[in-house]
C-alpha positions as CSV (number, residue, x, y, z in Angstrom):
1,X,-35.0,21.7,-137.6
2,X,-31.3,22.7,-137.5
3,X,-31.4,23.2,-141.4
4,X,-33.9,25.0,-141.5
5,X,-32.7,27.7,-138.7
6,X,-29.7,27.8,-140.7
7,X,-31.7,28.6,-144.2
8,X,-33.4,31.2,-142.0
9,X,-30.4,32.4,-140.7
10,X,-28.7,32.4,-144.5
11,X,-32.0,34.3,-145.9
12,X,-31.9,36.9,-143.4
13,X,-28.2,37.6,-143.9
14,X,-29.2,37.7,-147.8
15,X,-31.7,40.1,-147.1
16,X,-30.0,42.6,-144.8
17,X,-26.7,42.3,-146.9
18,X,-29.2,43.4,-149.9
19,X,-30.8,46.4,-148.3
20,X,-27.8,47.5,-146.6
21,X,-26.0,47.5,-150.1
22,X,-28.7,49.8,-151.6
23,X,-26.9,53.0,-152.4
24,X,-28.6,55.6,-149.8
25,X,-27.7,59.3,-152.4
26,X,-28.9,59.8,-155.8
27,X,-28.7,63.0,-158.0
28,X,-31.6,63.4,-160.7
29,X,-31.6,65.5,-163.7
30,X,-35.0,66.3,-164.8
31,X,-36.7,67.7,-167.9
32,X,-40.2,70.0,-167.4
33,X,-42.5,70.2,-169.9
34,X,-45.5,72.6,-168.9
35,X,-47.6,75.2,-169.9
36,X,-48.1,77.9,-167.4
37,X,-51.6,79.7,-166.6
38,X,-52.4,82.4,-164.1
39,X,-52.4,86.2,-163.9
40,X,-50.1,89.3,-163.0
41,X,-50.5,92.3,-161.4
42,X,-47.3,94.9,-161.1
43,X,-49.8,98.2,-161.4
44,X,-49.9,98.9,-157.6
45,X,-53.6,98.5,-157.4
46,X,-56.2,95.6,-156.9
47,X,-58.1,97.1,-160.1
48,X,-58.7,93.9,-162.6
49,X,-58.6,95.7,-165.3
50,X,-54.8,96.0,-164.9
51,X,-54.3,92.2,-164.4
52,X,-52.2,90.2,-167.5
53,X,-53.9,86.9,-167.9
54,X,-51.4,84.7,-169.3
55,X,-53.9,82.3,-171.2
56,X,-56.4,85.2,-172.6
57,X,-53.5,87.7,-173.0
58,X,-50.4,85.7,-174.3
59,X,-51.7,82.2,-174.7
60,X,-47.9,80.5,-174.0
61,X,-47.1,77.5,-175.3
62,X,-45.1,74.1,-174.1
63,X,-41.6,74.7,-173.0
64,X,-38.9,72.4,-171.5
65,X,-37.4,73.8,-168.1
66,X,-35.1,71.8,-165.9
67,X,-34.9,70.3,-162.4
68,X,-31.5,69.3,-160.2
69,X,-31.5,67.2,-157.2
70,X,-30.1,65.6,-154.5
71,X,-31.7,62.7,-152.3
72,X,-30.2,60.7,-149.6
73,X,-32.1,58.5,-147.5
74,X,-30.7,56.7,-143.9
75,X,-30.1,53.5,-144.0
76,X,-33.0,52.3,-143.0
77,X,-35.0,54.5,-145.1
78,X,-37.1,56.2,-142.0
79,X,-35.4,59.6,-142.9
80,X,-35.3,61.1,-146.7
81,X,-33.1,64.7,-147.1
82,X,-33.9,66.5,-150.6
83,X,-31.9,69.3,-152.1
84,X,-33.7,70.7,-155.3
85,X,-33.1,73.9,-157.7
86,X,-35.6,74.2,-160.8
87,X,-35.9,76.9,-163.7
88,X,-38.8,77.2,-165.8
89,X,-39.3,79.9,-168.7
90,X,-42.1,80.7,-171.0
91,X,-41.5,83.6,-173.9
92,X,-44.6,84.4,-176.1
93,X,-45.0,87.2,-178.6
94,X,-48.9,88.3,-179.5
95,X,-51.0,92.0,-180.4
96,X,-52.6,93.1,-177.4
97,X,-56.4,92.9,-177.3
98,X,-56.6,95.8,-175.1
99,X,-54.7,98.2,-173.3
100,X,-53.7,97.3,-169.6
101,X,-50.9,99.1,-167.3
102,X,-47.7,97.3,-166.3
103,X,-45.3,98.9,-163.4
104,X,-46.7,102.3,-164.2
105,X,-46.9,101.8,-168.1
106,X,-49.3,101.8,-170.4
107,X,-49.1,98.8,-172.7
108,X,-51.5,99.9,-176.0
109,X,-54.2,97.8,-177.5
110,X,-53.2,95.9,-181.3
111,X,-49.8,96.9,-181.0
112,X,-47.1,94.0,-180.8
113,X,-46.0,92.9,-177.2
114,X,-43.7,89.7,-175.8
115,X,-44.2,88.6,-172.6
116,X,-41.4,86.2,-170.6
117,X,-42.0,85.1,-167.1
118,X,-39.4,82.8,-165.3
119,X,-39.7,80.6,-162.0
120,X,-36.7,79.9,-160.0
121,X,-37.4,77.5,-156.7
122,X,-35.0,76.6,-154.7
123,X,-35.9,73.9,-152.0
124,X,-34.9,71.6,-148.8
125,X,-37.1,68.9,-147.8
126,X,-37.0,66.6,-145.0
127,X,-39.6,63.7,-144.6
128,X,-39.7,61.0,-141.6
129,X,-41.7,57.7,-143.2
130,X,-43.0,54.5,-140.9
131,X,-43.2,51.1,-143.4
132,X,-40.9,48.4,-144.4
133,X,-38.6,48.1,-146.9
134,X,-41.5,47.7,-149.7
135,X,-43.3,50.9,-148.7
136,X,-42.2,54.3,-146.9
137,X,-44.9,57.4,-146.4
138,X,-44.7,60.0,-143.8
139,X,-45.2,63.6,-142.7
140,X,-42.7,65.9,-145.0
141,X,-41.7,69.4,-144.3
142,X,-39.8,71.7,-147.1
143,X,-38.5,75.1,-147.5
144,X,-36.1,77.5,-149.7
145,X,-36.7,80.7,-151.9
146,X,-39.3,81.0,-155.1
147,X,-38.6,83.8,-157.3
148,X,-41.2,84.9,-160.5
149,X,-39.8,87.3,-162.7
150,X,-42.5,88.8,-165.5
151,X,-40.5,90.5,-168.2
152,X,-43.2,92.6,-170.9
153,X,-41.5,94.4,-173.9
154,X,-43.8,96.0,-176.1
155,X,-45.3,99.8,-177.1
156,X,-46.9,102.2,-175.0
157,X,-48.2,105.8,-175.2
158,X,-44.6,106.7,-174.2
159,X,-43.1,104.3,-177.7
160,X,-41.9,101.0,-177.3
161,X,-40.9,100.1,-173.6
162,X,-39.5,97.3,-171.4
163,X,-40.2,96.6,-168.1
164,X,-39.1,93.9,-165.4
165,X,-41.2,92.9,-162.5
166,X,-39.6,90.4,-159.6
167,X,-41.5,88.7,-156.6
168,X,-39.5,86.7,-154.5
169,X,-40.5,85.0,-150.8
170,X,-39.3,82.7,-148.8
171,X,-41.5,79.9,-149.0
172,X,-42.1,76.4,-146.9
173,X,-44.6,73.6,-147.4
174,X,-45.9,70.7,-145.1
175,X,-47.4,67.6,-146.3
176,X,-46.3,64.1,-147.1
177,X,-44.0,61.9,-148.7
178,X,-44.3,58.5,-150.2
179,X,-41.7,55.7,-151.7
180,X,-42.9,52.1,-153.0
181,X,-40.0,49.7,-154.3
182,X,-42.1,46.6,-155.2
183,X,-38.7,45.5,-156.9
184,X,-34.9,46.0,-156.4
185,X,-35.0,48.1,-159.9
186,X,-38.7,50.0,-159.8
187,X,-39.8,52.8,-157.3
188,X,-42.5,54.9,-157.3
189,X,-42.6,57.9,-155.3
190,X,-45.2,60.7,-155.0
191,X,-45.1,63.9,-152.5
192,X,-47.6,66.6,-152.0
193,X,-47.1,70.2,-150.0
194,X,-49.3,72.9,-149.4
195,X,-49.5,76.0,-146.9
196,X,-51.3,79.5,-147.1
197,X,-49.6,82.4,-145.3
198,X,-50.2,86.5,-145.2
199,X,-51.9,85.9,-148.3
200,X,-49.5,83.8,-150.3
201,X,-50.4,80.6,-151.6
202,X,-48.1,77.7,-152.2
203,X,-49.1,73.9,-153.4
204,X,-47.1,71.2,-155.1
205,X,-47.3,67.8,-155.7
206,X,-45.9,65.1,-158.1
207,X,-45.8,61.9,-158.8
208,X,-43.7,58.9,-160.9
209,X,-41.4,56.6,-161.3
210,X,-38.0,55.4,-161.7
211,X,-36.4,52.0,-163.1
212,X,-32.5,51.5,-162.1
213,X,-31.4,49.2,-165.3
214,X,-28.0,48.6,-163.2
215,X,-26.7,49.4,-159.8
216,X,-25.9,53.2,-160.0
217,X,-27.9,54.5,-163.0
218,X,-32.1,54.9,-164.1
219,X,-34.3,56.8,-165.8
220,X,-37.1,58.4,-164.3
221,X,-40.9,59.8,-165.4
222,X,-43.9,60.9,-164.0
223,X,-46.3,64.2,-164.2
224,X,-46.1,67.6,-161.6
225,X,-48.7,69.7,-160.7
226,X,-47.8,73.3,-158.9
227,X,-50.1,76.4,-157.6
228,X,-48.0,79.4,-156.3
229,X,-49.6,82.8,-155.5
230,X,-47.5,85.6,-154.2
231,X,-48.2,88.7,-153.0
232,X,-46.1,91.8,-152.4
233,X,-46.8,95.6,-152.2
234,X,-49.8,95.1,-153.6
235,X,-48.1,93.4,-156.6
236,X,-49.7,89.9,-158.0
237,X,-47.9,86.5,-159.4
238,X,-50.5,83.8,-159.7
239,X,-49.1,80.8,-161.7
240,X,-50.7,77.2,-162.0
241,X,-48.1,75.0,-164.4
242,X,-49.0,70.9,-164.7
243,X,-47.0,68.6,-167.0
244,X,-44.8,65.5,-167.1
245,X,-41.1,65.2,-166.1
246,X,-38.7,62.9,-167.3
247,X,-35.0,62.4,-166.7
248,X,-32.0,60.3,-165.4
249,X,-30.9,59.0,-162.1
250,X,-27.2,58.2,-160.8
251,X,-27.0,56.3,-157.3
252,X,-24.6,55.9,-155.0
């Protein structure tokens, strides 16, 4: 009986000596590829006929943005801070298939034009989770700044023309957050948030995972989904980009 209180007593002090030894901050650097698709209005009026689809007008291709963060969870995991800034960018040249007006030009049909749109968020997130030390979910709350910038160069009945249209809120999600370590060297995370407001539209979610091959350093993969409408002055940004991520991970 003795022994084995004292082989209970030595695994216990294994096991909180191992979790209180997990480093509690880690900064990621991720890669984004994604292809964005939505639709633009900077004409001042609801009229469809001045909306820029981005897949029937400009058809963009993959690109790679980029993703920074910081993460530090309490010691005993209940509480998870986040501190994120991301950049994506998308640059396409094609002839116009008809003529539409952008920020009070007129952009002519079968003429060349090159459309670049940019998305810069800039987050905080805070989640409380219930579990154990396998599996943490809870209620999470975020909020920062997301800025769309839509960029057309291209000729109009006044000769060749650029213009630069900007929509930036203050935005904040609620929803939840979720982290599985079935091993010391695996977890897998997923989060989802999601609010409408005065006609903005905001949703996000992602999910993957990360393998630590030694104490301080991973790598890290999984796939993103985001929905963002926003709304100003009449003005329109409507962008839905989905893709994988992949990056590394240093802990400490």
């Amino acid at each position: 009986m003795i022994a084995g209180a004292v082989i209970l007593f030595i695994g216990s002090a294994i096991v909180n000596g191992q979790s209180s030894d997990q480093p509690r901050s880690e900064i990621e650097v991720r890669g984004n590829l994604s292809i964005p698709t939505g639709e633009t209005n900077f004409s001042g009026t609801t009229n469809n006929d001045q909306t820029i689809d981005f897949g029937r007008d400009f058809s963009f291709d993959n690109k790679l943005g980029w993703e920074g963060r910081y993460i530090y969870r309490s010691e005993n995991q209940k509480h998870k801070f986040m501190a994120a800034y991301s950049r994506d960018n998308w640059d396409q040249e094609r002839t116009l298939t008809r003529t539409f007006t952008f920020l009070g030009q007129t952009y002519v049909a079968n003429a060349s034009a090159d459309l670049d749109l940019t998305i810069r968020t800039f987050r905080g997130m805070y989640a409380y989770r219930w579990g154990n030390e396998k599996v943490r979910i809870g209620p999470m709350v975020d909020m920062g700044v997301i800025s769309v910038d839509v960029k057309l160069n291209g000729t109009t009945n006044n000769g060749a023309r650029s213009t630069e249209g900007t929509i930036s809120k203050f935005a904040a999600t609620v929803g939840y957050d979720l982290d599985a370590n079935p091993t010391s060297k695996i977890n897998i995370f997923h989060n989802l948030g999601a609010i409408a407001f005065q006609g903005d539209h905001l949703f996000h979610t992602e999910g993957g995972v990360k393998f630590y091959f030694s104490h301080h350093f991973g790598v890290l993969g999984g796939y993103r989904y985001s929905r963002y409408k926003l709304e100003k002055n009449d003005n329109l940004v409507l962008v839905r980009q989905h893709g994988p991520f992949f990056g590394g991970v240093a802990r400490f």
